[in-house]
C-alpha positions in Angstrom: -12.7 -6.4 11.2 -10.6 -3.6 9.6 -8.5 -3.8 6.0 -5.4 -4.2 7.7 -6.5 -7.2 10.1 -8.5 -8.3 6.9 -5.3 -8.3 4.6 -3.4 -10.1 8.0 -5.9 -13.0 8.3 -7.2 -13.5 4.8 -5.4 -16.6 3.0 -5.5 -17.1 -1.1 -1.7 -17.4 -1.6 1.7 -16.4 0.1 1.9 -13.4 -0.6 -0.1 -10.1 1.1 -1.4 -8.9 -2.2 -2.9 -12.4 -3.1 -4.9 -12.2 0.1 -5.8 -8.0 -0.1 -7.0 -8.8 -3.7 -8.6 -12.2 -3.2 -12.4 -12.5 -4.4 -13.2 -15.6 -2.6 -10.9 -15.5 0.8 -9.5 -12.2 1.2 -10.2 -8.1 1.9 -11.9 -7.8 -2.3 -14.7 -9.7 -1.2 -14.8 -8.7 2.1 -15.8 -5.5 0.8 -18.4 -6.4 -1.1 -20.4 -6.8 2.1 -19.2 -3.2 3.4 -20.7 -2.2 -0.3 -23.7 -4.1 0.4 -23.9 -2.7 3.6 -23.2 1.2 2.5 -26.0 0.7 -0.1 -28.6 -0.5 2.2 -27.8 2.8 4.6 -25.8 0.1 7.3 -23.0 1.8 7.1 -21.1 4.1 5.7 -19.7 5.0 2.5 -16.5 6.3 4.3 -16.1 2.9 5.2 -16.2 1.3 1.6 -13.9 3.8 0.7 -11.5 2.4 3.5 -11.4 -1.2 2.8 -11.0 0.1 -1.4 -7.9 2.4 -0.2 -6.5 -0.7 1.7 -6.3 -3.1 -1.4 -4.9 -0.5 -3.6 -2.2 0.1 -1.3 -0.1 -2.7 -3.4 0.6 -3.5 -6.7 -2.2 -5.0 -8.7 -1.9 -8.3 -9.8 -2.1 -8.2 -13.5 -0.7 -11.3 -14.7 -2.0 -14.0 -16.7 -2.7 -15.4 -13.6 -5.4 -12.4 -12.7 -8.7 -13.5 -12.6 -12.2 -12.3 -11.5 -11.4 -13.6 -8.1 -7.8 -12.6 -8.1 -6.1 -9.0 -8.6 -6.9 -6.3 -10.4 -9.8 -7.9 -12.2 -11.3 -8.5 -8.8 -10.9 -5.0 -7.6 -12.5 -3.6 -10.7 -15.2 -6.0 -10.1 -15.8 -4.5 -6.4 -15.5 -0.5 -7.5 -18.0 -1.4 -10.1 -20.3 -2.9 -7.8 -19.7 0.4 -5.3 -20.3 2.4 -8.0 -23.5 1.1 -9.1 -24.0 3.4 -12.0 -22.5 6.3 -10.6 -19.3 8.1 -11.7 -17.8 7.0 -8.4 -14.3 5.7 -9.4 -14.5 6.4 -13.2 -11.0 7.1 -13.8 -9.9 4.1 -11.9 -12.6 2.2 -13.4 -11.4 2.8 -17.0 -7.5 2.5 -16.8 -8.4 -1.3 -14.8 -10.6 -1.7 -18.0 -7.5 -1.3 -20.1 -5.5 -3.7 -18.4 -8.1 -6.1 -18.6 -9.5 -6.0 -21.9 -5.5 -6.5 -23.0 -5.4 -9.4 -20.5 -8.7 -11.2 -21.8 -7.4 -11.2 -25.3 -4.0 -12.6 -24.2 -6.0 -15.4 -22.7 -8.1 -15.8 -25.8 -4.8 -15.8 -28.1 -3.9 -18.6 -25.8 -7.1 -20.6 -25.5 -7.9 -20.2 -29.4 -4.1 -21.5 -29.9 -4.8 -24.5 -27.5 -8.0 -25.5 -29.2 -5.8 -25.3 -32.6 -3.7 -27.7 -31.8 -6.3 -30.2 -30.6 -5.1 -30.0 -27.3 -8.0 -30.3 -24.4 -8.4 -27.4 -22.1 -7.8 -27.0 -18.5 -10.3 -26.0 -16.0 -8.7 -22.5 -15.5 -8.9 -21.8 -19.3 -12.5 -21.3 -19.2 -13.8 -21.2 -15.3 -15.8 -18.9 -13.5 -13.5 -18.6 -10.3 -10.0 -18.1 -12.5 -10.7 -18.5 -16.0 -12.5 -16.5 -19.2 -16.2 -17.2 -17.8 -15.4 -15.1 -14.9 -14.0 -12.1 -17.3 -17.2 -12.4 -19.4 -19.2 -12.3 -16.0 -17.2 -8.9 -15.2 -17.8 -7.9 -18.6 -21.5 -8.5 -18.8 -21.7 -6.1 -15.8 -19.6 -3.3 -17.2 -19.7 -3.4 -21.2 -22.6 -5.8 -22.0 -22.3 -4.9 -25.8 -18.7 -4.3 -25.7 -16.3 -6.2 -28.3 -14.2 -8.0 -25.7 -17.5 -9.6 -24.4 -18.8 -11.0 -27.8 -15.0 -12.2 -28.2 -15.2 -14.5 -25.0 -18.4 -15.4 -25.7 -17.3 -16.4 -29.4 -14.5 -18.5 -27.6 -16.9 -20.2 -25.4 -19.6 -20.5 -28.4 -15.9 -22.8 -29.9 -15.2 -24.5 -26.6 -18.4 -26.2 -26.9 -17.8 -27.7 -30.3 -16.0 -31.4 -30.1 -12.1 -31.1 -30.5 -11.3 -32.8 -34.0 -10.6 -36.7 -33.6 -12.3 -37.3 -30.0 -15.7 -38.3 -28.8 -15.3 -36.0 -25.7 -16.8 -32.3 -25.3 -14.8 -29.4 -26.0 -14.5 -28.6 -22.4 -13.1 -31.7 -21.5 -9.9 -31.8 -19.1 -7.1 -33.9 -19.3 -6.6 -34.2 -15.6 -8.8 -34.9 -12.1 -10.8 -32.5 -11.1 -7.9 -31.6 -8.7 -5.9 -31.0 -11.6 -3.5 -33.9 -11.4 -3.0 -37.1 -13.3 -4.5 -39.6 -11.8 -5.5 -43.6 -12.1 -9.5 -42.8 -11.3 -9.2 -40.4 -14.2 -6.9 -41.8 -16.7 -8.5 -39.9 -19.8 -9.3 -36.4 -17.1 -12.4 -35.4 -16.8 -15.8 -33.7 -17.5 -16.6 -30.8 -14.8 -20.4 -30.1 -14.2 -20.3 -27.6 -11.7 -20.8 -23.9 -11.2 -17.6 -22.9 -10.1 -15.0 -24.9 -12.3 -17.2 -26.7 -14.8 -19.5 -26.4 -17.9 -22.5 -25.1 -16.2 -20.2 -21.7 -15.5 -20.5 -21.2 -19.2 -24.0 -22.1 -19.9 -24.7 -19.4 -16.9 -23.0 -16.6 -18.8 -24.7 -17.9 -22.6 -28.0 -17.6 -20.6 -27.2 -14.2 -18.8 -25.7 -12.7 -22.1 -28.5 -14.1 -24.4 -31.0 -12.4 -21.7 -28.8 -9.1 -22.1 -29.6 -8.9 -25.8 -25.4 -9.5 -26.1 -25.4 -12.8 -28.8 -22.9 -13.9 -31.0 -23.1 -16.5 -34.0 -23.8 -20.2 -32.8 -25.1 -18.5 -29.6 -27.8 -20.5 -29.0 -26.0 -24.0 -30.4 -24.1 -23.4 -27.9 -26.6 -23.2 -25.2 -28.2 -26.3 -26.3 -24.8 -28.4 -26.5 -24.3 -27.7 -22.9 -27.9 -29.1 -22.0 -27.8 -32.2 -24.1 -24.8 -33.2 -22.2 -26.4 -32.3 -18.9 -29.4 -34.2 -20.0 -27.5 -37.5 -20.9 -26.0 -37.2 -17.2 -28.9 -36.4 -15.1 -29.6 -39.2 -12.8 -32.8 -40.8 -11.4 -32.2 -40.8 -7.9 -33.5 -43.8 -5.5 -36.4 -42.0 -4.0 -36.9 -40.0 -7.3 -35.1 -36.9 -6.9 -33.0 -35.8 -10.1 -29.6 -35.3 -9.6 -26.4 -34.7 -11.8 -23.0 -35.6 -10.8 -20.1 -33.1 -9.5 -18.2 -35.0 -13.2 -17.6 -37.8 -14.7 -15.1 -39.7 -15.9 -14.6 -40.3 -19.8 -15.9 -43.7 -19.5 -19.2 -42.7 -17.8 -19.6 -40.1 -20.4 -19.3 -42.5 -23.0 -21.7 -45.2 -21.3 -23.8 -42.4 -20.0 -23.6 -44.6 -16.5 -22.6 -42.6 -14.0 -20.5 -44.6 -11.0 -21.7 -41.6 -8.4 -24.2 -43.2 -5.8 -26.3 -40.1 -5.3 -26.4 -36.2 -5.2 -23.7 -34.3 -3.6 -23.9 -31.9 -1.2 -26.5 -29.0 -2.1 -24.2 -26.4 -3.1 -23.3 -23.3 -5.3 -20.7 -24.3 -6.9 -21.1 -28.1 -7.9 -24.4 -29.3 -6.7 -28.4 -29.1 -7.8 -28.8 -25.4 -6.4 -26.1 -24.3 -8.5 -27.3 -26.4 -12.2 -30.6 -25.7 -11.4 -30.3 -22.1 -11.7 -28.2 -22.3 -14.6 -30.4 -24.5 -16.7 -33.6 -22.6 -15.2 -31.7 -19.2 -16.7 -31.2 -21.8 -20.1 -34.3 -22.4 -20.2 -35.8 -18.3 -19.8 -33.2 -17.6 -22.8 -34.4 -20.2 -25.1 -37.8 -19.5 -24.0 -38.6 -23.4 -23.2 -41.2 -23.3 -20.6 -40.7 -27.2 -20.2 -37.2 -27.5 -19.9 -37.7 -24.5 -17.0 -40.2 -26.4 -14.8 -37.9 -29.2 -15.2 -34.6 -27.7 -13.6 -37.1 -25.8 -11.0 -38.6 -29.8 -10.4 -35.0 -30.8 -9.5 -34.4 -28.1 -7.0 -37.3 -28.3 -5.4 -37.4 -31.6 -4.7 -33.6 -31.4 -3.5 -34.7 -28.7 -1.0 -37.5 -31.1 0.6 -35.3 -34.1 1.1 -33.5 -34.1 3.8 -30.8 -36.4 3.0 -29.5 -34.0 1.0 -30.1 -31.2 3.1 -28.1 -32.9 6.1 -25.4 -33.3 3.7 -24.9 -29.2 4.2 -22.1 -28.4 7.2 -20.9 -25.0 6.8 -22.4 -21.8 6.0 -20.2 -20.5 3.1 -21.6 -19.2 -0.4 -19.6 -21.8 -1.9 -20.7 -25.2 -0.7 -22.8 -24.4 2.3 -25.9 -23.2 3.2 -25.1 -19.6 2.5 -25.1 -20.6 -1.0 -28.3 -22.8 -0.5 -30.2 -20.1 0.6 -29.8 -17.8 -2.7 -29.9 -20.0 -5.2 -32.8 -20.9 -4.2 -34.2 -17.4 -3.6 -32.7 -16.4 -7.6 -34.6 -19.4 -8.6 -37.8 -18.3 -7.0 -37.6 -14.9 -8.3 -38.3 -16.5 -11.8 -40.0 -20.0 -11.1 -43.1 -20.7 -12.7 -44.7 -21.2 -9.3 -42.2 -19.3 -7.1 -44.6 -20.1 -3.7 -43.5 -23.4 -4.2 -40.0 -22.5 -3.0 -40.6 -19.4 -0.8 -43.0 -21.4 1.8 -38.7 -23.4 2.5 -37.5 -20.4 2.6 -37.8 -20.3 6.2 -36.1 -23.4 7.2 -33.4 -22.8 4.6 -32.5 -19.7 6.6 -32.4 -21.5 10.3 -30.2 -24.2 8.1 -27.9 -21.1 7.8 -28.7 -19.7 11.2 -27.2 -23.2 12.4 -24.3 -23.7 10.3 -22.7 -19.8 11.5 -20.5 -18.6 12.3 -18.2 -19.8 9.3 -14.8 -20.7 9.4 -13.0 -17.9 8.0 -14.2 -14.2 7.3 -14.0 -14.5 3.2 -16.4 -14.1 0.9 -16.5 -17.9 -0.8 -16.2 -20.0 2.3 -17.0 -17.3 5.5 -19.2 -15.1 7.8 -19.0 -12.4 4.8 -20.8 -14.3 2.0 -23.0 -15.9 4.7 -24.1 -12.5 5.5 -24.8 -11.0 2.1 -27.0 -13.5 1.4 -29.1 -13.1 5.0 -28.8 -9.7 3.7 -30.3 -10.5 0.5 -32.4 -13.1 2.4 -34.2 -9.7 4.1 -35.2 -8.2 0.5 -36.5 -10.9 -0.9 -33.6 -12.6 -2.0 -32.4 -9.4 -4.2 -29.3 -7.8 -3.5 -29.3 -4.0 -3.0 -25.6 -3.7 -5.3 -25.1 -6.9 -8.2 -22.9 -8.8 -5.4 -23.9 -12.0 -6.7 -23.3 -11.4 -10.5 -19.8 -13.2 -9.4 -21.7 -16.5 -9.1 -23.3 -15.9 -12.1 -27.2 -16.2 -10.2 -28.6 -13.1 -11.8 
């Protein structure tokens, strides 16, 4: 596929910029394999320099609706990656920088104004995929000790305090988690996942805290997001641990969770996704327990094949792309990391099965599947930071 079938085929929005500057569906993750690719000797830089000149052919989307997986904070995200370290795209680099250190601080004014007024966040406030998790991800990458980064993570250090007068977390939502109102949800929701949840921010509190980039209440922080976790992690019939995709405000406040058993495996709301979050937690707060614990969860997720039977595509996002490199971050840093590499092998013929993907995007298609068989071929370790997007490493 070229840049111009790419920006033809690829569907985020209506318009032709949302799908050339669309992380997760259109040509801006798509090149993130050509960068993978390029770095590995595959193929050519030439090439990367192709796809790059093909989403810069339109106006960047620089709205408050930019994100790391939409417009220009996307793009910058993928010239950093291709320039892994190098002066490569420097100029461009730093006027994007502009742009989206003034955006991020919009979006703070906002959230900090929201939480002010007492009223409870939505999703996309503070989300990886469209919110102020996914800037500090982009951030952690570019300017690790930078003062935009500390100021996200001193919003997200706030978001987890309770909002004054309620029994429900700061991150709660006031809708369903498909952002509507809804009788199954008639005081919103509590988001676990990866993607569009709490576990997002834990990820990026673990990362930074790793990175030596703090802030005051740092750690508090941390640990409010696993106490909650804890009083939602489930038994499982057969013993596995599990925790819900969300709850509603009733089983938060009964800590009796209606969900019947684990959802799918995935990246973005299921075990391999928490697990890797709470196992980075646990390496930050240096809590050797708590780390066994989230790597206990995972593996016994990966040897039940219920669960695993529950996987039906091959994307990063919920299918067994996704699978596949959580579990290889988690084995990177487990206690006992032979314990997961000896399911390595039927992990990837899970993903051999489920190709070829739907679409050719990076979230749910052929691309992320094959960055992580890519990965899959190192050891699980990405030649360029690819996967700093899903907050793994």
């Amino acid at each position: 596929m070229n840049p111009a079938t790419a920006r033809s085929t690829a569907s985020c929005g209506p318009a032709d910029a949302d799908a050339a500057q669309s992380l997760a569906t259109g040509a801006v993750g798509i090149t993130l394999l050509h960068i993978e690719r390029a770095a590995l000797g595959h193929t050519s830089w030439s090439t990367v320099q192709d796809w790059l000149t093909g989403m810069t052919g339109q106006a960047l989307i620089g709205s408050d609706n930019a994100a790391l997986f939409i417009g220009a904070p996307a793009l910058a995200f993928a010239l950093h990656t291709a320039a892994a370290g190098s002066e490569r795209y420097a100029k461009t680099l730093l006027t994007l920088d502009k742009a989206i250190h003034q955006l991020v601080h919009r979006r703070l004014d906002q959230a900090h104004a929201r939480i002010n007024s007492g009223e409870f966040a939505r999703a996309a406030e503070y989300d990886l995929l469209y919110g102020l998790t996914g800037f500090g991800a982009y951030l952690l990458r570019r300017d690790p000790h930078g003062d935009t980064l500390h100021d996200v993570l001193t919003y997200l250090v706030r978001l987890t305090e309770p909002l004054p007068g309620t029994d429900l977390p700061g991150w709660w939502v006031r809708y369903d988690p498909a952002g509507r109102t809804s009788a199954a949800f008639p005081d919103g929701h509590g988001n676990l996942g990866l993607a569009h949840g709490i576990t997002g921010p834990l990820a990026l509190l673990a990362l930074a805290k790793l990175a030596g980039a703090t802030v005051e209440g740092h750690t508090a922080a941390i640990l409010r997001i696993l106490d909650w976790l804890d009083s939602l992690r489930q038994p499982g019939l057969s013993g596995e641990p599990w925790w819900p995709q969300w709850v509603t405000a009733d089983e938060h406040r009964l800590g009796v969770v209606l969900q019947q058993g684990p959802p799918r495996p995935s990246w973005c709301y299921g075990t391999p996704g928490q697990a890797r979050a709470q196992q980075l937690a646990a390496i930050a707060l240096g809590d050797p327990h708590r780390k066994r614990s989230a790597e206990h969860v995972l593996l016994r997720c990966i040897t039940d094949p219920a669960q695993l039977d529950l996987v039906t595509d091959a994307g990063l996002c919920h299918g067994a792309a996704g699978l596949l490199h959580s579990v290889h971050r988690v084995a990177h840093d487990a206690t006992s990391p032979d314990q997961f590499t000896a399911h390595l092998p039927a992990l990837r013929t899970l993903l051999h099965a489920r190709l070829p993907a739907r679409e050719p995007g990076f979230l749910d298609g052929t691309t992320g599947a094959r960055l992580a068989l890519h990965a899959a071929d190192r050891s699980g370790a990405p030649a360029t930071g690819w996967d700093a997007c899903l907050l793994l490493a």
